[in-house]
C-alpha positions in Angstrom: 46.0 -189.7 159.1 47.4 -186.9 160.9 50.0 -187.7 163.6 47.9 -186.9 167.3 44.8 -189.2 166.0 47.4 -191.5 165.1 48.9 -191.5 168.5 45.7 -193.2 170.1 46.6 -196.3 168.0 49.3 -197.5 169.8 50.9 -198.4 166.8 52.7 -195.3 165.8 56.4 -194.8 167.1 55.7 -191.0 168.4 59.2 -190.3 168.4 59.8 -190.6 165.1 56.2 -190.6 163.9 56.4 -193.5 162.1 54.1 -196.9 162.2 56.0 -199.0 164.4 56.6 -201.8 161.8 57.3 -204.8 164.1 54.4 -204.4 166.1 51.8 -204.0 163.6 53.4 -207.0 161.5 53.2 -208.9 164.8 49.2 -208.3 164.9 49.3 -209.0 160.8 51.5 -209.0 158.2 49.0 -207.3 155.9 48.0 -204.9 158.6 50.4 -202.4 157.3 48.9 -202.1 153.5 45.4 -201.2 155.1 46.9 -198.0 156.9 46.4 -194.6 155.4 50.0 -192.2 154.7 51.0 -190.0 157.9 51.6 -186.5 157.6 51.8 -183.4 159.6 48.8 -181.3 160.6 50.5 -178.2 158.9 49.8 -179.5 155.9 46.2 -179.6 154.5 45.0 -183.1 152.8 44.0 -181.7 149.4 40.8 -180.2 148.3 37.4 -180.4 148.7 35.2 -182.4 146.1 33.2 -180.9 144.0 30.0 -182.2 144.6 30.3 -181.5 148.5 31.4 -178.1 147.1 28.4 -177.1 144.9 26.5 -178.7 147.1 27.3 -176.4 150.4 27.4 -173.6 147.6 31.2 -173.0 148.4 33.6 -171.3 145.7 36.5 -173.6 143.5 39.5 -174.4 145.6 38.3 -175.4 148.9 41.1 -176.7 151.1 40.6 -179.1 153.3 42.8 -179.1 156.8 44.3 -182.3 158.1 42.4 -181.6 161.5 43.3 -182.9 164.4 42.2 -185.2 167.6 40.1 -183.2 169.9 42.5 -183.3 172.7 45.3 -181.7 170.2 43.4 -179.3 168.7 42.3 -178.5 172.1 45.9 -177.8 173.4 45.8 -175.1 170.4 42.2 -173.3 171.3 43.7 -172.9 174.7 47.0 -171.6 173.8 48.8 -174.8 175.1 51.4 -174.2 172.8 54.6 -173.6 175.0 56.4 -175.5 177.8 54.6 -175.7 181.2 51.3 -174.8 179.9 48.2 -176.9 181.2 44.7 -177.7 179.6 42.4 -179.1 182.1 39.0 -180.2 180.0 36.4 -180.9 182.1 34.3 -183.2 179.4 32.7 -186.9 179.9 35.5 -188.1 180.0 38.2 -185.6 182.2 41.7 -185.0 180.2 44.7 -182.7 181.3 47.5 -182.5 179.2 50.6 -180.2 178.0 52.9 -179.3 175.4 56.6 -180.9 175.6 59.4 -180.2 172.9 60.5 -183.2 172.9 58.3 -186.6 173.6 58.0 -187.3 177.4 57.7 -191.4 178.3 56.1 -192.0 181.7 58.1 -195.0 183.1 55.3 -196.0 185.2 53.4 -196.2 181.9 50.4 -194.3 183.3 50.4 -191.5 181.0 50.4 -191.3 177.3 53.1 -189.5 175.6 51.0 -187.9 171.9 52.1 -186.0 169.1 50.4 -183.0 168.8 49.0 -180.1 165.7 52.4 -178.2 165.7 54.8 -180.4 165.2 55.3 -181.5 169.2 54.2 -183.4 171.5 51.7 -183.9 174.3 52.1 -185.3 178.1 48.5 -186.6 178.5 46.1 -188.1 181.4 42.8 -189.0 181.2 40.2 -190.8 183.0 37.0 -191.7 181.9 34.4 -190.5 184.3 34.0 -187.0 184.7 31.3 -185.1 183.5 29.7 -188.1 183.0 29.2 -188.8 186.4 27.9 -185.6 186.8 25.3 -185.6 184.3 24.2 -188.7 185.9 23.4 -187.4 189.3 21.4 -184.1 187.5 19.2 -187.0 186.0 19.2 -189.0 189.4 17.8 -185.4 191.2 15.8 -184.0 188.1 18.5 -180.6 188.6 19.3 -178.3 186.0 22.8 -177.1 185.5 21.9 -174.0 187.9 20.2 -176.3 190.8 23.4 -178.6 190.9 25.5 -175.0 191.3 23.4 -174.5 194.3 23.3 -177.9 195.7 27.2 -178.3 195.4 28.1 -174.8 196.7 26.4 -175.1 200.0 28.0 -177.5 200.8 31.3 -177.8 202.6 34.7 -179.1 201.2 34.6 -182.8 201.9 31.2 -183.6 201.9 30.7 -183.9 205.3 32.8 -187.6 205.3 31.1 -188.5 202.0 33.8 -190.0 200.0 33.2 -191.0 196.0 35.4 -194.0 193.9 34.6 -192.6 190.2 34.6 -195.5 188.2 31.1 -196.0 187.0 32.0 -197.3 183.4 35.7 -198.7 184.2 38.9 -196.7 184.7 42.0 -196.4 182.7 44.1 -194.2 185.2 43.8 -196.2 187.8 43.4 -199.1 185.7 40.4 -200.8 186.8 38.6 -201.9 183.5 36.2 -203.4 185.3 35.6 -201.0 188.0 32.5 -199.7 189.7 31.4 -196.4 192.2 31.8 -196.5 195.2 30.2 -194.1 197.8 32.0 -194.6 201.6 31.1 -193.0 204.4 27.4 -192.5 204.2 25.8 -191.9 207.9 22.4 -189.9 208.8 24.6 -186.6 208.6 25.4 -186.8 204.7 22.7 -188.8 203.2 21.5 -186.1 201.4 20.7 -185.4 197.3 23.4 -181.9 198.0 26.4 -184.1 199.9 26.3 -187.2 197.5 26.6 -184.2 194.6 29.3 -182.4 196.3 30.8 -186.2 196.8 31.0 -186.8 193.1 32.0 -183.2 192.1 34.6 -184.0 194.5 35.9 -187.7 193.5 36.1 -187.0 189.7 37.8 -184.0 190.3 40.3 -186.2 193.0 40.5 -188.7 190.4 41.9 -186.3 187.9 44.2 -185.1 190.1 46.5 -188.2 190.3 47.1 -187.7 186.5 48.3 -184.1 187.4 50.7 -185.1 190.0 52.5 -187.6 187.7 52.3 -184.2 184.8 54.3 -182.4 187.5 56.3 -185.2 188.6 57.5 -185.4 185.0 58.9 -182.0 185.1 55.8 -179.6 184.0 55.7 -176.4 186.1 52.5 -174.9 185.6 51.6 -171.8 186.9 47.8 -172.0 186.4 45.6 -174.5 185.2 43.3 -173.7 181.8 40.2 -175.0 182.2 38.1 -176.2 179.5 35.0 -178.3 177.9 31.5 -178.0 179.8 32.4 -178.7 183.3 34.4 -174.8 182.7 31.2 -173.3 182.8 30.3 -174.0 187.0 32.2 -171.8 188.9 31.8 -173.9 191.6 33.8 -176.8 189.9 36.3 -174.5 189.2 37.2 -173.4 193.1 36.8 -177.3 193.2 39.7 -177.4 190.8 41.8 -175.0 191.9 41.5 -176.2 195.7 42.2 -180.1 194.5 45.1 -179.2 192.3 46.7 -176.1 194.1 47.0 -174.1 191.4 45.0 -170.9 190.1 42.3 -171.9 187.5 41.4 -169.7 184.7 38.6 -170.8 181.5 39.0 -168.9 178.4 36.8 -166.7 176.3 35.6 -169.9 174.0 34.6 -172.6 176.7 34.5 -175.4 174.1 38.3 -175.2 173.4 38.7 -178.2 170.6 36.1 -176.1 168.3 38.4 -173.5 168.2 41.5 -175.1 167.7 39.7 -176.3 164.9 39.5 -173.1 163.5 43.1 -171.6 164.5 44.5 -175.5 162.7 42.1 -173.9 159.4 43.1 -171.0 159.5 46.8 -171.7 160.3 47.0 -174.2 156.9 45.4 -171.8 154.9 47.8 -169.3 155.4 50.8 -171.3 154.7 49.2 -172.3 151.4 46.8 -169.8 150.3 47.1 -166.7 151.8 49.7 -164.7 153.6 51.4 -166.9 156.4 51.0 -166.5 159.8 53.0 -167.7 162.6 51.2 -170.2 164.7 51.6 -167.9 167.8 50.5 -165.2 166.5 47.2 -166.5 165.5 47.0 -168.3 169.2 47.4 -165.2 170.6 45.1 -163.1 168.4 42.8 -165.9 168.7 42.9 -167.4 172.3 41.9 -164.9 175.5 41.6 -165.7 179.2 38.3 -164.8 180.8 39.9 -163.0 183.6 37.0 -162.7 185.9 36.4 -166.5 186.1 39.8 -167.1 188.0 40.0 -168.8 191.0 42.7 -168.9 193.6 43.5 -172.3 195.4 42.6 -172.0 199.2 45.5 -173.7 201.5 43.0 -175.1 204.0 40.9 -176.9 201.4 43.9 -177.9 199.1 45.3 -179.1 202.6 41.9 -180.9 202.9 41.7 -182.2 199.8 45.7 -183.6 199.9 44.5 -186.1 202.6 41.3 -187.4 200.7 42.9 -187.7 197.6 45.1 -190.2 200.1 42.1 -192.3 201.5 40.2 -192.4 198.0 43.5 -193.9 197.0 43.8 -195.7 199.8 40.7 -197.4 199.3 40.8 -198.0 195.7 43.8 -200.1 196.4 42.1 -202.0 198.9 38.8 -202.7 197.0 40.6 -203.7 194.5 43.0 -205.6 196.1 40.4 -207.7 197.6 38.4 -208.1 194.3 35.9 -205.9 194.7 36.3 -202.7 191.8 
């Protein structure tokens, strides 16, 4: 098991990268004989077999990569490979995450701290409902992809009062395992199919945005945001981005970012060991391009806008909650 998949355990010491002995003996004494060997992602993990080879009709000597978790080898396909760099992956599940040389701990516990594909680490948050939620009201409406653009982008910032609580299957940041969606504010004005979509667009991007703050608090200085995974594609979601965060958004060439991490990690390990090697950076840059015209700029009215419902969603969250009732 490569080191960023074995991160998600819990049971890895990521500073040292090394199973945490103690606390997997605690669970079982003969946990620890059941565990595969650690090892880097630089390295590959042998070759392929040869009936999987003859049978794909591939050629003798068929490496196989150690891989990665889909979060790390997203960091490489979006060239989240250097200090204050920011992946944003707008999935069914919402991550954002960036590359730290040395491993940062949140002491409020609320982000994860991973070891990445090169060798470093990753500062990680991530909430559950995202694109899921999304998907969910295209079903509710019977919208395509372009329909919910439309809906969504004629309608103004805030939803006209229509406030969204995203946690339709439980929430891990905040932590509300057990937590539902709520919808607040609904009056004659903004009971509509287009407000309650702008609502959610909204409220899972808000959601997200708390795990951003604590990146930044923790000493990231982004300068833009790199947006990935399916959500990347609506342009509408990205101005939605941009305007919650407060920082320029940009997607890249190749939307589905972990796919081509995939490749670079390949690639990379097959150089060390087969061909002639190439410096990780190198084939990031040769590899990884910005799609320029897809950049959006924050604007200070709406970021302004959004700052004070980011407040009452969390406001209320606390309060539900409080009472018993997320």
């Amino acid at each position: 098991m490569e080191h960023g998949d074995a991160s998600g355990t819990g049971l890895m010491d990521v500073r040292a990268r090394k199973w945490h002995m103690p606390l997997v003996e605690f669970i079982d004494k003969n946990l620890a004989a059941k565990f595969p060997p650690l090892r880097s992602s630089t390295r590959p993990v042998g070759l392929l077999r040869n009936a999987r080879r003859e049978g794909w009709g591939l050629g003798h000597d068929v490496l196989v990569s150690a891989g990665g978790g889909d979060n790390m080898l997203g960091a490489l396909g979006t060239g989240n490979i250097k200090p204050n760099t920011v992946t944003v992956s707008l999935g069914t599940s919402g991550t954002i995450y960036a590359y730290t040389e040395r491993p940062i701990v949140d002491p409020k516990v609320e982000l994860a701290v991973f070891c990445d594909s090169t060798d470093h680490w990753l500062l990680l948050a991530c909430t559950m409902n995202v694109a899921f939620a999304i998907e969910q009201i295209m079903k509710l409406f019977q919208w395509d992809a372009t329909m919910l653009e439309e809906k969504v982008g004629n309608v103004p910032p805030g939803a006209l009062g229509l406030l969204f609580l995203p946690y339709l299957q439980g929430e891990r940041l905040p932590n509300l395992p057990r937590g539902s969606g709520v919808l607040h504010g609904l009056n004659l004005e903004n009971m509509n199919a287009a407000e309650i979509a702008r609502a959610i667009v909204e409220g899972v991007t808000m959601g997200l945005a708390y795990g951003m703050n604590r990146i930044v608090d923790l000493g990231i200085a982004p300068k833009e945001l790199r947006v990935t995974g399916g959500g990347s594609r609506s342009a509408v979601w990205r101005q939605i981005v941009a305007d919650v965060f407060g920082y320029p958004v940009v997607t890249l060439k190749v939307s589905e970012g972990a796919a081509l991490g995939a490749a670079i990690q390949a690639a990379w390990t097959y150089c060390q060991v087969k061909g002639k090697p190439i410096s990780l950076d190198k084939l990031v840059r040769d590899a990884v391009k910005i799609d320029k015209k897809t950049r959006a700029e924050p604007d200070k009215e709406d970021h302004a806008l959004y700052a004070e419902l980011r407040g009452r969603q969390t406001d209320l969250t606390r309060k539900l909650a409080t009472g018993g009732y997320l």
